[in-house]
C-alpha positions in Angstrom: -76.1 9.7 164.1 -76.1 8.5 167.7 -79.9 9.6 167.8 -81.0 7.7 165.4 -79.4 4.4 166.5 -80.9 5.1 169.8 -84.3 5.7 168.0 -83.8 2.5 165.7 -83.0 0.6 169.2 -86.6 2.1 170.3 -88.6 0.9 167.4 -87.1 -2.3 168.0 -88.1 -2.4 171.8 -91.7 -2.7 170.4 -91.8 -5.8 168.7 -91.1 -9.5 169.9 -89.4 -11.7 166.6 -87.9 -14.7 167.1 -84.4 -14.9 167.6 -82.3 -16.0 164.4 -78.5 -14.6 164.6 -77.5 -12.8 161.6 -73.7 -11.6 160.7 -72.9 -8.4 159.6 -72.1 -9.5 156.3 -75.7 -10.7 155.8 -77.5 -7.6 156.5 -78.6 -5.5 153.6 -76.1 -2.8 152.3 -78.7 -0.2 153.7 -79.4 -1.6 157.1 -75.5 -1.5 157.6 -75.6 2.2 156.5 -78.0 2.5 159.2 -76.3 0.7 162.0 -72.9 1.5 161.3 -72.1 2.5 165.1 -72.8 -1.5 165.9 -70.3 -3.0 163.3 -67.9 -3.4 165.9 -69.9 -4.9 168.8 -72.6 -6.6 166.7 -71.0 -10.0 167.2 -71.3 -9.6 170.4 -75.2 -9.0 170.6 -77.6 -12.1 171.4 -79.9 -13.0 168.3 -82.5 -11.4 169.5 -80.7 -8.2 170.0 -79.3 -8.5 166.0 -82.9 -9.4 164.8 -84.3 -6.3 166.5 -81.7 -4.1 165.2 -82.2 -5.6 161.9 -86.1 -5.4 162.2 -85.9 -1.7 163.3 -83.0 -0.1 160.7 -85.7 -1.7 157.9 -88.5 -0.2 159.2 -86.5 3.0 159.2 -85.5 2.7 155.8 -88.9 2.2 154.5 -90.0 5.1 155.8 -90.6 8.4 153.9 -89.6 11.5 155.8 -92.4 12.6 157.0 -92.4 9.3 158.7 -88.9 9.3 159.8 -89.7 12.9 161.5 -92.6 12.0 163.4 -90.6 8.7 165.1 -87.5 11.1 166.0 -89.9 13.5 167.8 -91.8 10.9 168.8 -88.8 9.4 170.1 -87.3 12.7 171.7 -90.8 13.1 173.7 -89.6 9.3 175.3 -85.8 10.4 175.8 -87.5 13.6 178.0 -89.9 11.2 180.0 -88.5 10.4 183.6 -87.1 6.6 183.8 -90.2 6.0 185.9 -92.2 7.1 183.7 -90.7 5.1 180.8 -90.9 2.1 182.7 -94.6 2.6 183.6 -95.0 2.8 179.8 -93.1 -0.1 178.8 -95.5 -2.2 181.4 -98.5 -0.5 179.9 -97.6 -1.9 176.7 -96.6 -5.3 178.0 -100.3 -5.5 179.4 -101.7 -3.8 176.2 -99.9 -7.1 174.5 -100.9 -9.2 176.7 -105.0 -8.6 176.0 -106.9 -10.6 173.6 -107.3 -8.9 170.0 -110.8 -7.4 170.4 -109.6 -6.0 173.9 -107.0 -4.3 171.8 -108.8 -3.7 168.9 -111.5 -1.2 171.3 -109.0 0.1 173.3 -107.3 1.3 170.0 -110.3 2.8 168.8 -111.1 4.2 172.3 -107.6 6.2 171.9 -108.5 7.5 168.5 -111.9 9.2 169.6 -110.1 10.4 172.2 -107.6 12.1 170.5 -109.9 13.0 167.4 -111.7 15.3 170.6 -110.7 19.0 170.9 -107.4 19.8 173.1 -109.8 21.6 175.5 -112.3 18.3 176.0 -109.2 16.4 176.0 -107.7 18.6 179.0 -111.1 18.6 180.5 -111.4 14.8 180.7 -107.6 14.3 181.8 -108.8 16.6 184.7 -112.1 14.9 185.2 -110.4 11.4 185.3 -107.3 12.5 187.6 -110.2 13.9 189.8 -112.3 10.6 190.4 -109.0 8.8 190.8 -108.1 11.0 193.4 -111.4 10.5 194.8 -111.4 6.6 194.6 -107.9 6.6 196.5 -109.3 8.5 199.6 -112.5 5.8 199.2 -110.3 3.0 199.4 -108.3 4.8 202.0 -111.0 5.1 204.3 -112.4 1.7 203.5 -108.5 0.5 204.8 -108.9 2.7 208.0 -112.0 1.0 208.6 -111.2 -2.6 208.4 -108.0 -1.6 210.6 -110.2 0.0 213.0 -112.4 -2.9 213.1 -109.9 -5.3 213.3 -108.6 -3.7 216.5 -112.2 -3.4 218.3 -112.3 -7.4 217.1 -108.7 -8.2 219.1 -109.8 -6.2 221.9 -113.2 -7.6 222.4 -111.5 -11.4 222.2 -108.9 -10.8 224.7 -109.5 -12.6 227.8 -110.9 -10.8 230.8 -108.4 -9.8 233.1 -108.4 -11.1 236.7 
């Protein structure tokens, strides 16, 4: 059971509501079922925590189980990823959120064609793109080297003669 409260508290984690504090007693007989491990402490949550809980055991309980399976391993996949890599994530999304719908909207469909491609042109342009990053971070590092080198010669050349 401890799984899916932590994959409830995920599905919440994506979604801003506004905060409006709810007692136990006022959740639905189903969403209690759900988040049974928080009876105890659930006074003890902020609003917004309570409303995301809420939010999130719904969602689940819509859900057929084919739907429900694919968020748990969708949801284990997060639980193996490094915390750095989770945090990198969650800031992706924040920025995702953060761009104006028709921004979102292409980068959406930009996903989908990517992963409608086959797993080998999919591998091929991860490699592809890890390769011109790699490239772009030696550019700029050489560009950097540069600037120091030619902020030295420019210190050196306005030092006053010695005498």
């Amino acid at each position: 059971m401890r799984p899916l409260l932590l994959l409830i508290t995920f599905l919440c984690l994506t979604i801003a509501l506004p905060a409006s504090a709810q007692k136990w007693d006022q959740l639905s007989s189903e969403q209690q079922q759900v988040l049974k491990n928080f009876k105890g402490q659930w006074s003890q949550f902020n609003e917004d925590k309570q409303a995301k809980l809420a939010l999130g055991a719904e969602r689940w309980i819509k859900m057929d189980n084919n739907q429900r399976q694919k968020v748990s391993a969708k949801y284990e996949k997060w639980r193996q990823l490094s915390p750095e890599k989770r945090q990198q994530l969650q800031e992706n999304f924040k920025s995702f959120k953060k761009m104006p719908k028709q921004q979102q909207a292409e980068v959406k469909k930009s996903y989908e064609q990517f992963n409608s491609l086959p797993p080998e042109q999919r591998k091929a342009l991860r490699q592809e793109f890890k390769q011109s990053q790699e490239k772009l971070r030696q550019q700029q590092k050489l560009q950097r080297q540069k600037q120091q080198k030619q902020m030295r010669q420019n210190k050196t050349k306005n030092r006053p003669a010695k005498r």
